[in-house]
VEXDREN-2710 file (C-alpha; in Angstrom, 1 decimal):
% VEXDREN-2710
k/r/px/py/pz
1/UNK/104.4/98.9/99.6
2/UNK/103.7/102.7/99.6
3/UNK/104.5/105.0/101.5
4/UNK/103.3/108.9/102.4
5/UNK/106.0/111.1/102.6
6/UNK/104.9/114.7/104.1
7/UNK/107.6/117.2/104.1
8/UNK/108.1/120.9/106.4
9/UNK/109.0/122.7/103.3
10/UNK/106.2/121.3/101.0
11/UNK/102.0/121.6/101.0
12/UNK/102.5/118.5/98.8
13/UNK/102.8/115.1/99.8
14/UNK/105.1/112.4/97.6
15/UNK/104.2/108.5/97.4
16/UNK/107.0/106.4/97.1
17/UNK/107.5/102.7/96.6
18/UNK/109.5/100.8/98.5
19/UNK/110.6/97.0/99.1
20/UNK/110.8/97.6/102.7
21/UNK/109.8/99.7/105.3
22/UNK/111.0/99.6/108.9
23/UNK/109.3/102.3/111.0
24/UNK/111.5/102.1/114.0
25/UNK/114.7/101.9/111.8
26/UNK/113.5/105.2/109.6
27/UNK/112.6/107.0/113.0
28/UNK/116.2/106.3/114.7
29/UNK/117.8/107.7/111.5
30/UNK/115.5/111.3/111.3
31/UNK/116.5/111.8/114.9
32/UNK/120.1/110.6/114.4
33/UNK/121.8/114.0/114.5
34/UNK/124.9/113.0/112.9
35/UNK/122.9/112.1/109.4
36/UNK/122.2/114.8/106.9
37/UNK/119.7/112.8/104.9
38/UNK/117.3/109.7/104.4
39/UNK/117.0/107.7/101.3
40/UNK/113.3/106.7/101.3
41/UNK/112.3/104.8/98.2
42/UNK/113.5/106.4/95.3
43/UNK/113.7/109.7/97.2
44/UNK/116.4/111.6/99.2
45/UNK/115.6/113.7/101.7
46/UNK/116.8/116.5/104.9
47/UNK/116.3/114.2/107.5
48/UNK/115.3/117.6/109.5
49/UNK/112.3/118.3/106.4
50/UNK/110.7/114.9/107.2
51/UNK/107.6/115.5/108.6
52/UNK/105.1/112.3/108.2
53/UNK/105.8/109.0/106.6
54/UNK/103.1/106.4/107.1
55/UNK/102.1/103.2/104.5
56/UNK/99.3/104.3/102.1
57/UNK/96.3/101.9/102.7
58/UNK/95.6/99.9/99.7
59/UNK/92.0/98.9/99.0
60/UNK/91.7/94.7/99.6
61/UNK/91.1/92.6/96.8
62/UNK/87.3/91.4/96.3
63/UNK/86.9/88.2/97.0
64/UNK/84.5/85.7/94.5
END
């Protein structure tokens, strides 16, 4: 799956692949004061400069 990641300090969003993405799980952890950073994908970021993450919508296969 992709993923969206807008950051506060950048006009430029990254894509990231990950294996798994749990929204509710990745929300407790940005507003988690006592953590410094999130590892999403291959990416680790300020938990405090995460501004948007949300799954990239991939076109569906045609079907013959």
């Amino acid at each position: 799956m992709k993923l969206i990641i807008e950051r506060h300090s950048s006009s430029e969003a990254k894509t990231v692949e990950v294996t798994e993405y749990d929204a509710k799980l990745l929300n407790e952890q940005i507003n988690d004061e006592t953590i410094n950073t999130v590892v999403i994908g291959d990416k680790i970021i300020s938990r405090i400069d995460v501004k948007l993450v949300e799954p990239v919508e991939e076109p569906a296969e045609p079907t013959t």
